[in-house]
C-alpha positions in Angstrom: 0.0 0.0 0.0 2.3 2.7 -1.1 -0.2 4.6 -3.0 -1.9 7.5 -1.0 -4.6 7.1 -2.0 -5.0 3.2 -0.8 -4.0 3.9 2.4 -6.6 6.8 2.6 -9.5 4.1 1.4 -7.7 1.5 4.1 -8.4 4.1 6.9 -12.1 4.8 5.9 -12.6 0.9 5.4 -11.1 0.8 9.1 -13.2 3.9 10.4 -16.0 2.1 9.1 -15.3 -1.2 10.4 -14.8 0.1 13.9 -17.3 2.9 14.0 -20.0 1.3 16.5 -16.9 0.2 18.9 -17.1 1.6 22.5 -14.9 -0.7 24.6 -11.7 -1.7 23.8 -8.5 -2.8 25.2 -5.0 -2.0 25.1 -2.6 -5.0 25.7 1.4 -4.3 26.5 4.2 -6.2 27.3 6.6 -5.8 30.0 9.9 -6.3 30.2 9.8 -9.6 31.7 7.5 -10.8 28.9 4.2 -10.7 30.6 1.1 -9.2 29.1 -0.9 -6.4 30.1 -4.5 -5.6 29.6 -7.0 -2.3 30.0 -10.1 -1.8 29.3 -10.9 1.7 27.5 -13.4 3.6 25.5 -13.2 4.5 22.2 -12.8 8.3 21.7 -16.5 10.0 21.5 -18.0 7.8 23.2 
C-alpha cells in the first residue's frame, strides 16, 4: 500500500469497520514478557 490514496480508502474501510466500537483494550508487554491488559473507550464515546 504505497499509494496514498490506498492507504486513505484502508483508513475509511477501518473507520468504518470500527465505527460502533465503544470498549476496547490496550494489551502491553513488559519487560519480563508478561502481558498487560486495559479496558478503555473509544474516543466520542
Amino acid at each position: 500500500m504505497t499509494d496514498k490514496s490506498e492507504r486513505q480508502l484502508a483508513i475509511e474501510t477501518l473507520r468504518e469497520l470500527i465505527d460502533d466500537i465503544r470498549h476496547a483494550m490496550l494489551v502491553t508487554v513488559d519487560c519480563s514478557g508478561n502481558l498487560r491488559s486495559r479496558p478503555m473507550c473509544t474516543a466520542g464515546h
